[in-house]
Backbone atoms as SQL, in Angstrom:
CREATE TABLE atoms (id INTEGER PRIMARY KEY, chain TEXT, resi INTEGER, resn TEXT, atom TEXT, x REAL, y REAL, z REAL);
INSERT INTO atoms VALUES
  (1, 'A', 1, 'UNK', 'N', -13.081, -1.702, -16.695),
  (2, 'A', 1, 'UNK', 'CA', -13.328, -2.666, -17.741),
  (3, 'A', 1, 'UNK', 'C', -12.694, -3.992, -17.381),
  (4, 'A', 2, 'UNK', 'N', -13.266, -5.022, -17.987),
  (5, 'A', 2, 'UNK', 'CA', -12.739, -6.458, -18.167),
  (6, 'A', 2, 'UNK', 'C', -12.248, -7.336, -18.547),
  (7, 'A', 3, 'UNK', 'N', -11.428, -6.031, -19.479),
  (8, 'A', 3, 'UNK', 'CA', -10.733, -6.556, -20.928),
  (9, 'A', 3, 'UNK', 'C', -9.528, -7.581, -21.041),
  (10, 'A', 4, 'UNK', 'N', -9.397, -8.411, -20.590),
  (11, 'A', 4, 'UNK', 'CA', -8.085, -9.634, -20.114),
  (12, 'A', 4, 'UNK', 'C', -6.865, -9.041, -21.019),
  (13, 'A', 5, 'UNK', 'N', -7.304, -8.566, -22.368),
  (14, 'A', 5, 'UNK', 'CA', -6.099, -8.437, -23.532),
  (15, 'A', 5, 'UNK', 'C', -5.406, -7.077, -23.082),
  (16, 'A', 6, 'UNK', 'N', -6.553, -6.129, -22.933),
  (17, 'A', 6, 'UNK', 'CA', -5.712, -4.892, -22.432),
  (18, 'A', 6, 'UNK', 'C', -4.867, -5.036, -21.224),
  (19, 'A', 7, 'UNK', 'N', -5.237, -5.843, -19.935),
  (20, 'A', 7, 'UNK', 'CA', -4.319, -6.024, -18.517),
  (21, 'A', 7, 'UNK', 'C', -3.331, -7.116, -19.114),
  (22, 'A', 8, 'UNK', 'N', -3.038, -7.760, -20.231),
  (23, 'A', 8, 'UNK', 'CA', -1.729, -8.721, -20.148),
  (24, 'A', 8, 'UNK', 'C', -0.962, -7.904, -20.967),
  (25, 'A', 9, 'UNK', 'N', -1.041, -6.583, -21.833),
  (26, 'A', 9, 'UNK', 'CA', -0.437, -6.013, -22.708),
  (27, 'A', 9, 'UNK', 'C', 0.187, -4.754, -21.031),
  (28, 'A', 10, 'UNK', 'N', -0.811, -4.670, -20.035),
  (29, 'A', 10, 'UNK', 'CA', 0.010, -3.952, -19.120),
  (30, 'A', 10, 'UNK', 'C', 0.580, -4.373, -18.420),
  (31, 'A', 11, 'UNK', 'N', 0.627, -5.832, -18.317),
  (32, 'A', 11, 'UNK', 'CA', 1.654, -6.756, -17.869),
  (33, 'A', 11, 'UNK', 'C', 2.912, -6.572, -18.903),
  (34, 'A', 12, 'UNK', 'N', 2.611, -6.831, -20.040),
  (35, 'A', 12, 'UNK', 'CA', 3.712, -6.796, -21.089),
  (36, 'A', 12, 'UNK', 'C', 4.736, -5.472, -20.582),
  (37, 'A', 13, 'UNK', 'N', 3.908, -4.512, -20.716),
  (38, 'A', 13, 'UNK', 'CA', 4.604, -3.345, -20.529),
  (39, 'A', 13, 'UNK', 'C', 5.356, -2.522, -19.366),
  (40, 'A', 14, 'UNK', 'N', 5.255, -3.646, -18.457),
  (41, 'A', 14, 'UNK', 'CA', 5.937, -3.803, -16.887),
  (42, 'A', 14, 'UNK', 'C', 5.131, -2.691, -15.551),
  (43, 'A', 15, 'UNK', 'N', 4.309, -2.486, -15.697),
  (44, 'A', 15, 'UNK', 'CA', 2.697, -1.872, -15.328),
  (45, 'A', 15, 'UNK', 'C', 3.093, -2.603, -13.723),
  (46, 'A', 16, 'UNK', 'N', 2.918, -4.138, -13.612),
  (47, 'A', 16, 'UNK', 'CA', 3.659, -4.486, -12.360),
  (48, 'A', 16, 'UNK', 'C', 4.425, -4.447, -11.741),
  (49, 'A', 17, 'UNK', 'N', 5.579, -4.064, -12.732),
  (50, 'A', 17, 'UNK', 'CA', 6.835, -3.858, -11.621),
  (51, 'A', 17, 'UNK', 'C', 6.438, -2.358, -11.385),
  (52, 'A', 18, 'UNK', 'N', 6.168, -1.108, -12.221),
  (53, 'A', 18, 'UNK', 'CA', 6.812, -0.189, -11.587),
  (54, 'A', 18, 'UNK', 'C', 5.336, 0.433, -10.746),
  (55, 'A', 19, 'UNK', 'N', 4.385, -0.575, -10.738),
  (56, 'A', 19, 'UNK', 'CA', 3.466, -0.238, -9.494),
  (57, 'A', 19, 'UNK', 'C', 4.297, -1.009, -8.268),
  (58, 'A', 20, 'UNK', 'N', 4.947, -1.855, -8.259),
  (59, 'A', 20, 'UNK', 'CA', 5.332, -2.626, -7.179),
  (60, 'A', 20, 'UNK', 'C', 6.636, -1.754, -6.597),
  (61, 'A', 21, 'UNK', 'N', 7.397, -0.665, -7.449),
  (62, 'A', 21, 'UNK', 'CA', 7.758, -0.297, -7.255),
  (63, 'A', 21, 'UNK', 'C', 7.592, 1.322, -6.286),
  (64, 'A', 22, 'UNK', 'N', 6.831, 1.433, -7.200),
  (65, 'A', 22, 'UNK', 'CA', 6.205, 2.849, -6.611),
  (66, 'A', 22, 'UNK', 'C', 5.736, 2.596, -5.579),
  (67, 'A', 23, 'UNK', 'N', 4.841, 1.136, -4.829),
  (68, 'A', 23, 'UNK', 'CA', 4.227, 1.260, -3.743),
  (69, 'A', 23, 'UNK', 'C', 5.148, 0.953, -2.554),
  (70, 'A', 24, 'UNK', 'N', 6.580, 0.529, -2.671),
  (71, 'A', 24, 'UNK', 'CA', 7.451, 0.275, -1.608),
  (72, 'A', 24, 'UNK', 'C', 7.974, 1.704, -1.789),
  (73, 'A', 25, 'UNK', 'N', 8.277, 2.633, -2.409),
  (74, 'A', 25, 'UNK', 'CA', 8.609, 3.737, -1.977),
  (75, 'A', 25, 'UNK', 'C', 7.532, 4.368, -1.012),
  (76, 'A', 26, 'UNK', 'N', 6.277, 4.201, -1.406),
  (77, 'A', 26, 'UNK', 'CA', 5.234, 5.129, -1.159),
  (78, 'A', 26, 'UNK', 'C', 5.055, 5.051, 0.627),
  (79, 'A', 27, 'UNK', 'N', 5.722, 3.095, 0.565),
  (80, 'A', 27, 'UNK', 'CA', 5.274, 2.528, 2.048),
  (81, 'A', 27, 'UNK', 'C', 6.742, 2.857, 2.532),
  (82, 'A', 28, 'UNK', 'N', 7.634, 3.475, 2.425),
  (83, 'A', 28, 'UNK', 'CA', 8.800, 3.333, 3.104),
  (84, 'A', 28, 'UNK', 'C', 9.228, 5.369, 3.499),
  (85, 'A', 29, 'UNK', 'N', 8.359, 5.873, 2.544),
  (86, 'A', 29, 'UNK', 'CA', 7.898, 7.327, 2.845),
  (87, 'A', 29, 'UNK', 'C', 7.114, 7.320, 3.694),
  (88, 'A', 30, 'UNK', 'N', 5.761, 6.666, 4.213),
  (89, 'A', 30, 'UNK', 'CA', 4.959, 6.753, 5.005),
  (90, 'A', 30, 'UNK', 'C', 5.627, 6.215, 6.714),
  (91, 'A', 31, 'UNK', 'N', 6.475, 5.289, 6.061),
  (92, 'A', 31, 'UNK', 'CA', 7.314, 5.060, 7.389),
  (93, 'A', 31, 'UNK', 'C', 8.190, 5.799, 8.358),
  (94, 'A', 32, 'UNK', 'N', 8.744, 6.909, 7.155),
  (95, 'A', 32, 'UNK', 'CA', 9.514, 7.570, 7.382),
  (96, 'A', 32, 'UNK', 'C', 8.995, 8.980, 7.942),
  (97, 'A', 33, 'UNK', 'N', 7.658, 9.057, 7.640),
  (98, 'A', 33, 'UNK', 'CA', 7.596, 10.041, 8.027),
  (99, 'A', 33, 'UNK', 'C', 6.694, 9.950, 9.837),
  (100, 'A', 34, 'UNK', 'N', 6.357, 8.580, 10.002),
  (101, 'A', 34, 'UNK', 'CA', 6.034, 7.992, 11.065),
  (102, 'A', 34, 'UNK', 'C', 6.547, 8.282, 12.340),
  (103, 'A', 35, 'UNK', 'N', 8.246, 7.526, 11.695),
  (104, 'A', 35, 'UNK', 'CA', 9.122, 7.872, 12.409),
  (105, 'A', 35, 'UNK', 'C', 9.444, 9.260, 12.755),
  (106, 'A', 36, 'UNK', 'N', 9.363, 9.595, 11.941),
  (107, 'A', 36, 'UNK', 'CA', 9.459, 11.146, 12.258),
  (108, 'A', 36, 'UNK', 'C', 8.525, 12.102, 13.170),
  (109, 'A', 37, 'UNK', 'N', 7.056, 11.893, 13.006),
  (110, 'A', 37, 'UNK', 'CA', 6.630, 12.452, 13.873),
  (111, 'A', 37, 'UNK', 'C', 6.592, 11.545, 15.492),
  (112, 'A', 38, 'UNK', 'N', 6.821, 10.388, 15.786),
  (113, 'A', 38, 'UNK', 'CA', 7.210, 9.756, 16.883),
  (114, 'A', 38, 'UNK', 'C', 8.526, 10.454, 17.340),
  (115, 'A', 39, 'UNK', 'N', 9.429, 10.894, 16.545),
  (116, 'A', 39, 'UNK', 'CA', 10.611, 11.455, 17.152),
  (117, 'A', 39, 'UNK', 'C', 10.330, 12.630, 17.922),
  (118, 'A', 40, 'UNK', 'N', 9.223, 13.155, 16.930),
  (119, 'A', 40, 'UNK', 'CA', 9.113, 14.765, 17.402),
  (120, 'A', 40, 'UNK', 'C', 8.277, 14.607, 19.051),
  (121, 'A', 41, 'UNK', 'N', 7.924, 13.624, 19.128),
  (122, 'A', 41, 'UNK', 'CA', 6.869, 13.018, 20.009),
  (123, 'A', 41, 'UNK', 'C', 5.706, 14.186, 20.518),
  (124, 'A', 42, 'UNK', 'N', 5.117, 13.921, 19.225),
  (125, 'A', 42, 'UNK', 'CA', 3.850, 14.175, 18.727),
  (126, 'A', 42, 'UNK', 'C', 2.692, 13.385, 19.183),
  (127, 'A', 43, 'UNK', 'N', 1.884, 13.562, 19.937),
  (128, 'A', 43, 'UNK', 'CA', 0.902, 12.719, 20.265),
  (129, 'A', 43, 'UNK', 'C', -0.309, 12.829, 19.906),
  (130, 'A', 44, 'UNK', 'N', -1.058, 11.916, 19.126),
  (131, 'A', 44, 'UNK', 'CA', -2.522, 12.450, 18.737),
  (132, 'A', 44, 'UNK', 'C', -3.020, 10.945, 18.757),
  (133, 'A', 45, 'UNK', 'N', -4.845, 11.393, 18.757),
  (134, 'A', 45, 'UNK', 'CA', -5.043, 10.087, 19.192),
  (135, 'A', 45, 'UNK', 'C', -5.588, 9.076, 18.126),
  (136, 'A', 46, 'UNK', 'N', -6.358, 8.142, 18.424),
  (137, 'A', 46, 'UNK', 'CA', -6.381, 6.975, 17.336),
  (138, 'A', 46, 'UNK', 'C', -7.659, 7.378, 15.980),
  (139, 'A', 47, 'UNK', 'N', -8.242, 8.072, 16.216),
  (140, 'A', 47, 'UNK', 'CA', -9.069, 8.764, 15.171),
  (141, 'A', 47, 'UNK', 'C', -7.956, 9.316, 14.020),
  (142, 'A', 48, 'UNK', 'N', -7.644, 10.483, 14.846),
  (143, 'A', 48, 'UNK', 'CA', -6.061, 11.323, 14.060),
  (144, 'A', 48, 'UNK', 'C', -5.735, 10.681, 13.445),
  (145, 'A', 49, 'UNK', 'N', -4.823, 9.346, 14.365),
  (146, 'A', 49, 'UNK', 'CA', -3.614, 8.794, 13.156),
  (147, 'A', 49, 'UNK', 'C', -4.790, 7.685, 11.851),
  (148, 'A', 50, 'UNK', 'N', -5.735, 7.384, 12.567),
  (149, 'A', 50, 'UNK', 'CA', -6.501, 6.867, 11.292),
  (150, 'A', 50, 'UNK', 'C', -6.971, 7.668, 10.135),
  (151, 'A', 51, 'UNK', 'N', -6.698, 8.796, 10.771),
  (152, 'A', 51, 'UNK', 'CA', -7.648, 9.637, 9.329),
  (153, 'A', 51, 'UNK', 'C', -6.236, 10.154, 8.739),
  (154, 'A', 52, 'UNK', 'N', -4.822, 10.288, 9.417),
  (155, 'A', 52, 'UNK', 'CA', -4.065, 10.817, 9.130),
  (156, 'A', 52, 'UNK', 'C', -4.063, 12.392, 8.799),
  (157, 'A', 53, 'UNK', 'N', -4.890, 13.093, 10.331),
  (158, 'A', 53, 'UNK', 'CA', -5.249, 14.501, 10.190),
  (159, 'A', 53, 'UNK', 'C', -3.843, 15.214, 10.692),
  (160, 'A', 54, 'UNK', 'N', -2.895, 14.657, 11.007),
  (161, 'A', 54, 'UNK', 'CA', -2.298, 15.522, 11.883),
  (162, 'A', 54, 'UNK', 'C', -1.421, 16.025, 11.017),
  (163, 'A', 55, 'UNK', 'N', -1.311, 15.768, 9.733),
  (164, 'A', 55, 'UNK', 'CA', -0.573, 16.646, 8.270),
  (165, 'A', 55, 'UNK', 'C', -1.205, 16.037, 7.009),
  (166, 'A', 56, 'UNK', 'N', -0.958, 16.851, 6.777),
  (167, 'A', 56, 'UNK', 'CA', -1.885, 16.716, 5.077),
  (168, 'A', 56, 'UNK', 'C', -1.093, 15.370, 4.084),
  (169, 'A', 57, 'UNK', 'N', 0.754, 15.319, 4.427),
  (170, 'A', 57, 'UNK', 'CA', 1.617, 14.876, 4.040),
  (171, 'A', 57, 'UNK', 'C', 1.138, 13.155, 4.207),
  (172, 'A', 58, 'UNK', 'N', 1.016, 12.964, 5.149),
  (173, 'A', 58, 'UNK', 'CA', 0.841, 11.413, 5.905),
  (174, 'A', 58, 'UNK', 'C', -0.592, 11.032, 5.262),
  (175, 'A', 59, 'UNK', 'N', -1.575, 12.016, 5.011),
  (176, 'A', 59, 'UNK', 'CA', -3.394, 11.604, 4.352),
  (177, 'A', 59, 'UNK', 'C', -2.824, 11.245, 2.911),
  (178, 'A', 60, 'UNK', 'N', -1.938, 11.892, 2.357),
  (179, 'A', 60, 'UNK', 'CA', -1.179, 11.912, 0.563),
  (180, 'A', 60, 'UNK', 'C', -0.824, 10.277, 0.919),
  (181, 'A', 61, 'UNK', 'N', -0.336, 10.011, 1.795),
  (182, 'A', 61, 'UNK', 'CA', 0.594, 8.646, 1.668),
  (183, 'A', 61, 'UNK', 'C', -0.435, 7.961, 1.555),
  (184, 'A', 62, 'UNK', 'N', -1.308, 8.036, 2.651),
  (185, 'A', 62, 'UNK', 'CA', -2.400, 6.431, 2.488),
  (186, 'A', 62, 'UNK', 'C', -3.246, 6.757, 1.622),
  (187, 'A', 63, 'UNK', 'N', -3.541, 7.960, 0.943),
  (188, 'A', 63, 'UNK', 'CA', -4.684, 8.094, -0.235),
  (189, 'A', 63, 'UNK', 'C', -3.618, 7.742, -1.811),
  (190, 'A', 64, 'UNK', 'N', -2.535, 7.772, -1.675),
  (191, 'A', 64, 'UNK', 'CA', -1.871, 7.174, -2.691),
  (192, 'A', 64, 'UNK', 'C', -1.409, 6.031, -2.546),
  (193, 'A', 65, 'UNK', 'N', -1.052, 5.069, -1.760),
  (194, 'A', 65, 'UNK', 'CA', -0.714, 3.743, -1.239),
  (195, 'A', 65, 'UNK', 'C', -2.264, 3.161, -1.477),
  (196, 'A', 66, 'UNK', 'N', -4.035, 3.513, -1.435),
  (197, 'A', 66, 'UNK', 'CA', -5.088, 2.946, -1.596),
  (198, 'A', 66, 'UNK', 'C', -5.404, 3.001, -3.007),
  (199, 'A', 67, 'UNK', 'N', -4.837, 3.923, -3.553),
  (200, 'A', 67, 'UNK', 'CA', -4.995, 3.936, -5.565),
  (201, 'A', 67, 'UNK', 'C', -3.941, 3.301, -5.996),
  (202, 'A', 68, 'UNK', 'N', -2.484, 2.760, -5.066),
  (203, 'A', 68, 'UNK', 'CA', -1.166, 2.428, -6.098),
  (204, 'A', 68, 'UNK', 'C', -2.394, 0.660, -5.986),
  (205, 'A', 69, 'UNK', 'N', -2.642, 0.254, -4.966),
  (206, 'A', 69, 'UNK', 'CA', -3.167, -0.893, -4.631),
  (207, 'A', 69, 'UNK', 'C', -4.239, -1.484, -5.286),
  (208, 'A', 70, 'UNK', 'N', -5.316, -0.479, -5.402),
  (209, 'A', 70, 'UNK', 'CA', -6.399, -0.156, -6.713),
  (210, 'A', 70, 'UNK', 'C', -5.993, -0.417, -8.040),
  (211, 'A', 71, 'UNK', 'N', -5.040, 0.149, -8.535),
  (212, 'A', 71, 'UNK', 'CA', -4.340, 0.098, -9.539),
  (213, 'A', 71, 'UNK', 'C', -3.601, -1.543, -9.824),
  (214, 'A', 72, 'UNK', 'N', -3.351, -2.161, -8.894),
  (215, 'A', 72, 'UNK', 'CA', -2.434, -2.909, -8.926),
  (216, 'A', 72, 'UNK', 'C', -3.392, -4.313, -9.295),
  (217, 'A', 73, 'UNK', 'N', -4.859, -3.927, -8.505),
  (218, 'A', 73, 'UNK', 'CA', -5.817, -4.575, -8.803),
  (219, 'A', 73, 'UNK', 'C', -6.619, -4.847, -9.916),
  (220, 'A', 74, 'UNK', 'N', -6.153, -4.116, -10.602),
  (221, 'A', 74, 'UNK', 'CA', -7.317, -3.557, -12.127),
  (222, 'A', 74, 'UNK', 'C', -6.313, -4.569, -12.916),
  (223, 'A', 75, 'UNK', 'N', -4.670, -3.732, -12.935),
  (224, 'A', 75, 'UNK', 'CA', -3.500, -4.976, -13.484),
  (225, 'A', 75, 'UNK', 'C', -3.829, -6.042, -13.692),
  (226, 'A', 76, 'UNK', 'N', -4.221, -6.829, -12.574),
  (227, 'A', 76, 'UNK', 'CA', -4.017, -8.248, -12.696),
  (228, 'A', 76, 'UNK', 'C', -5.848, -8.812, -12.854),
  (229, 'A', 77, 'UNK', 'N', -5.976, -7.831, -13.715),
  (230, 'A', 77, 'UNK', 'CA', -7.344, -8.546, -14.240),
  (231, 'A', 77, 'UNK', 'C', -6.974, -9.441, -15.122),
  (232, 'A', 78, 'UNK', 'N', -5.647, -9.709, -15.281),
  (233, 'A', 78, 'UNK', 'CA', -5.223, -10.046, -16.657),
  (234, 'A', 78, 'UNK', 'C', -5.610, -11.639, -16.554),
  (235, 'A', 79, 'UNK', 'N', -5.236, -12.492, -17.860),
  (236, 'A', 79, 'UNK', 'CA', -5.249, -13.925, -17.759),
  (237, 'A', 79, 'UNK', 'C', -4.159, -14.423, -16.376),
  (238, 'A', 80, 'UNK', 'N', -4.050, -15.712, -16.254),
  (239, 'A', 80, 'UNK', 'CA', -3.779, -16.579, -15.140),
  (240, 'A', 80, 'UNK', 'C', -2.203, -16.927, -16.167),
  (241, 'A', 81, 'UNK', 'N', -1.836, -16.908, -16.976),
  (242, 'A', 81, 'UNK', 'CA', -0.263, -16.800, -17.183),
  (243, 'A', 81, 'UNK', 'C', -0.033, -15.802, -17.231),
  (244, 'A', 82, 'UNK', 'N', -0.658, -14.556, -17.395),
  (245, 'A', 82, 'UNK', 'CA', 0.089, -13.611, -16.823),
  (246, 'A', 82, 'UNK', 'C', 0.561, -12.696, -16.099),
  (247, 'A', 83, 'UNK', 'N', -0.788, -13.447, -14.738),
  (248, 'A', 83, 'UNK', 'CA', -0.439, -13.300, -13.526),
  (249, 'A', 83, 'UNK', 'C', 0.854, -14.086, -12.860),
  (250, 'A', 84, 'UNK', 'N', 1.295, -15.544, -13.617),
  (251, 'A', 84, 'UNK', 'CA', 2.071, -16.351, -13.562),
  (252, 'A', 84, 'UNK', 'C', 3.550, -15.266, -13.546),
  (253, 'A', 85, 'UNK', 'N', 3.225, -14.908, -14.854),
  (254, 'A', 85, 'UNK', 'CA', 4.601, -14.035, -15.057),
  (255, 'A', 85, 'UNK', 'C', 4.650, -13.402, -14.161),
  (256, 'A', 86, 'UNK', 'N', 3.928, -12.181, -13.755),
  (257, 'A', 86, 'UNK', 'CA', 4.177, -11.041, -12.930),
  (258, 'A', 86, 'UNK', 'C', 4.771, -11.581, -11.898),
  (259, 'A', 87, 'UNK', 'N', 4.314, -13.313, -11.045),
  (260, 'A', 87, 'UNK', 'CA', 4.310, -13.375, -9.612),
  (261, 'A', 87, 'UNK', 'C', 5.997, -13.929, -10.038),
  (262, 'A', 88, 'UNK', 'N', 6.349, -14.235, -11.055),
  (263, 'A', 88, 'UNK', 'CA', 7.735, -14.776, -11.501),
  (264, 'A', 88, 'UNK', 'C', 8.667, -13.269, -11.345),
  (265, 'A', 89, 'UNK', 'N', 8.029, -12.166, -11.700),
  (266, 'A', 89, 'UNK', 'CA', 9.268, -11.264, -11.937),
  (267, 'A', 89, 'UNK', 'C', 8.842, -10.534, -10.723),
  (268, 'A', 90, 'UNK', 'N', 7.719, -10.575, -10.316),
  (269, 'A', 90, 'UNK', 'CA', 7.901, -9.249, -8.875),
  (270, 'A', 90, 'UNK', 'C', 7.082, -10.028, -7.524),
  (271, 'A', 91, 'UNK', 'N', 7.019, -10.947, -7.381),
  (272, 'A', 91, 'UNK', 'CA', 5.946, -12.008, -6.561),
  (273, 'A', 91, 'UNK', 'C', 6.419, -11.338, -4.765),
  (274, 'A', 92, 'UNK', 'N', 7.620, -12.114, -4.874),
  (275, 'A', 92, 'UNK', 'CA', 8.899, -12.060, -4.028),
  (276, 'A', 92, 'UNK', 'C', 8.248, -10.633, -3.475),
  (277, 'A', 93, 'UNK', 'N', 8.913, -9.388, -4.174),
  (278, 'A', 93, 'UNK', 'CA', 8.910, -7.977, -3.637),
  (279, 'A', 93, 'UNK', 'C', 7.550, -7.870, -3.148),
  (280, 'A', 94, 'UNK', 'N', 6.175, -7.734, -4.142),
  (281, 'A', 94, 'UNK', 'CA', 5.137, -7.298, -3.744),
  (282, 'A', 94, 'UNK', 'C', 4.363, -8.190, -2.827),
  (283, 'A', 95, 'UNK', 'N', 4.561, -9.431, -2.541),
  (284, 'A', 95, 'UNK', 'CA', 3.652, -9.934, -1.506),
  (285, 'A', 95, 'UNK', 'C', 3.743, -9.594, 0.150),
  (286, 'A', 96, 'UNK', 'N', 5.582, -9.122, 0.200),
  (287, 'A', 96, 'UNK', 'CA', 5.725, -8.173, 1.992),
  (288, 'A', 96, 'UNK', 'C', 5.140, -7.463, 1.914),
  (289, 'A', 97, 'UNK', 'N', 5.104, -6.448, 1.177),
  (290, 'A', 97, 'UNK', 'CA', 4.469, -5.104, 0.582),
  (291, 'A', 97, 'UNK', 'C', 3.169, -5.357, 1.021),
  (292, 'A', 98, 'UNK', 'N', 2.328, -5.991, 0.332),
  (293, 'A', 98, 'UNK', 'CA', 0.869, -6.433, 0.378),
  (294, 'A', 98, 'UNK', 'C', 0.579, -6.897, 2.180),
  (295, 'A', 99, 'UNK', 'N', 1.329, -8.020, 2.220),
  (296, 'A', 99, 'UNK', 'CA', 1.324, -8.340, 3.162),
  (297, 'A', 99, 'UNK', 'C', 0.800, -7.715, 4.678),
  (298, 'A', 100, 'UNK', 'N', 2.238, -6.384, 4.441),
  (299, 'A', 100, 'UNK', 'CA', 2.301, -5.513, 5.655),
  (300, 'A', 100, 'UNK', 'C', 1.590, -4.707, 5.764),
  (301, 'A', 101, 'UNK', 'N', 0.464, -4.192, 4.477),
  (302, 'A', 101, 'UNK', 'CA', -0.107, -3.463, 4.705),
  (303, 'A', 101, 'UNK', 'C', -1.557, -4.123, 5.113),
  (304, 'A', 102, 'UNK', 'N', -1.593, -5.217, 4.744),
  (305, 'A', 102, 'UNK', 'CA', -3.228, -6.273, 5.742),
  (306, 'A', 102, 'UNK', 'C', -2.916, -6.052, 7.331),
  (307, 'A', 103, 'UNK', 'N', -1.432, -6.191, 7.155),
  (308, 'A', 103, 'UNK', 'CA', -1.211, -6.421, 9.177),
  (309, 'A', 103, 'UNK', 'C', -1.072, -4.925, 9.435),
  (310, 'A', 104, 'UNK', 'N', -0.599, -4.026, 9.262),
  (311, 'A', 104, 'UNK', 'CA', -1.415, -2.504, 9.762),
  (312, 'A', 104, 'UNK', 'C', -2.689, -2.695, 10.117),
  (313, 'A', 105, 'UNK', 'N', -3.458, -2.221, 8.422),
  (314, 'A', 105, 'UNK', 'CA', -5.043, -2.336, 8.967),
  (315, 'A', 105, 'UNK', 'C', -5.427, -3.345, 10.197),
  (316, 'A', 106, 'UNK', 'N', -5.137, -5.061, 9.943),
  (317, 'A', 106, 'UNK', 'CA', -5.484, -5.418, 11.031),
  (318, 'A', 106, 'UNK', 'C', -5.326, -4.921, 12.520),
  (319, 'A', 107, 'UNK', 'N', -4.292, -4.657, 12.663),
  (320, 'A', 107, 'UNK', 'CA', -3.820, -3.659, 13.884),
  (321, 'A', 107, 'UNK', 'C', -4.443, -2.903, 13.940),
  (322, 'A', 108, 'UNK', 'N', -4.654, -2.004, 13.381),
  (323, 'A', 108, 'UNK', 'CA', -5.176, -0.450, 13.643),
  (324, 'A', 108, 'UNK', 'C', -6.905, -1.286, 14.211),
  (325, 'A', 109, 'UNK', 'N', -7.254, -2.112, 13.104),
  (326, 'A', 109, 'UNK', 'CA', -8.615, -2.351, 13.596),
  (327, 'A', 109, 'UNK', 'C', -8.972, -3.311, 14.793),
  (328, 'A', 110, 'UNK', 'N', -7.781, -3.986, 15.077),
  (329, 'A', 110, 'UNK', 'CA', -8.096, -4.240, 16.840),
  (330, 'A', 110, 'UNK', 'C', -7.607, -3.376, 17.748),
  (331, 'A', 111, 'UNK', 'N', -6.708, -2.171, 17.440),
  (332, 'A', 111, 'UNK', 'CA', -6.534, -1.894, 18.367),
  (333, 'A', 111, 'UNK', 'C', -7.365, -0.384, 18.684),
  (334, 'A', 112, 'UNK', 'N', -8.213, -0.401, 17.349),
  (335, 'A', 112, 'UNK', 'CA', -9.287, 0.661, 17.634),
  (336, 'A', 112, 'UNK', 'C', -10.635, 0.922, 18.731),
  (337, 'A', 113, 'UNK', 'N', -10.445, -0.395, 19.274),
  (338, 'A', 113, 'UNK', 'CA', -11.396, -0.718, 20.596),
  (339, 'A', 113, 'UNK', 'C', -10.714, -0.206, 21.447),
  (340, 'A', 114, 'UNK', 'N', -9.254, -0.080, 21.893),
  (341, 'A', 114, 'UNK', 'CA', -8.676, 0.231, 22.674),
  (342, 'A', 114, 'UNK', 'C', -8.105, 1.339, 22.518),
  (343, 'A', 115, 'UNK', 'N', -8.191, 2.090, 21.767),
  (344, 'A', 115, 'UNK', 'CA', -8.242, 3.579, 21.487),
  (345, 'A', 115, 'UNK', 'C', -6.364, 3.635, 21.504),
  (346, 'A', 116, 'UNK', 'N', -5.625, 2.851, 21.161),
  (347, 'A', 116, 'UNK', 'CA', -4.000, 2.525, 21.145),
  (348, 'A', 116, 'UNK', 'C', -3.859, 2.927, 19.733),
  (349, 'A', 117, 'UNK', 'N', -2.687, 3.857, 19.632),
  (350, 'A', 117, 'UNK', 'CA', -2.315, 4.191, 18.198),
  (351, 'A', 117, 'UNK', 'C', -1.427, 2.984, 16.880),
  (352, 'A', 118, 'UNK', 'N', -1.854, 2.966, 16.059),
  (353, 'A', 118, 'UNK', 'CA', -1.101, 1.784, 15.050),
  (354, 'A', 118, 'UNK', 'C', -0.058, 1.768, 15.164),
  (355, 'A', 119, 'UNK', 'N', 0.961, 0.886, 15.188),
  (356, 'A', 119, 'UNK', 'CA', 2.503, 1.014, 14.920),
  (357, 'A', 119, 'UNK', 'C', 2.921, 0.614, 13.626),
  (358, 'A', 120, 'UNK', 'N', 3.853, 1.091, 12.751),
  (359, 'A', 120, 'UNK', 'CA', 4.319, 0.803, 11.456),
  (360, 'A', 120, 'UNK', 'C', 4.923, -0.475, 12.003);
């Protein structure tokens, strides 16, 4: 829906922060568990880590990191002050967040010609 009144009342109700919140955990779990299978030195190739087949755990991260983001999107259907607000109380946090996750994908998608695995 398109309802401006309902997304500034989920602004009201801090809908932004604790999506902004939830999605730096979500991205700092997915990191972690990155790291982790690089430790184990696990090798699979660039299909794998794109589909995130090589555990069920790592497919949970990016299929919940693509709905926290979804979600985050529907939010800010809201009016233009109260997108104002949000970028006032969580701007700062969620734009690395956002950020880092454009420069993954970008990565992953140039370096999918070259069959080279993404790096966090």
């Amino acid at each position: 829906h398109n309802v401006e009144a309902y997304h500034n009342e989920e602004i009201d109700y801090g809908a932004d922060a604790a999506l902004c919140k939830h999605l730096a955990l979500l991205l700092l779990k997915e990191s972690n568990e990155a790291q982790r299978m690089k430790s184990n030195k696990k090798k699979f190739n660039q299909d794998d880590y794109r589909a995130n087949s090589h555990d069920g755990t790592s497919k949970g991260y990016t299929e919940e990191i693509s709905r926290t983001v979804e979600a985050l999107e529907m939010v800010y259907r809201c009016s233009a002050n109260y997108v104002s607000s949000s970028f006032t109380r969580v701007g700062l946090e969620i734009l690395p967040l956002l950020l880092g996750i454009i420069n993954k994908e970008l990565c992953c998608l140039k370096d999918s010609s070259s069959s080279e695995q993404c790096e966090d």
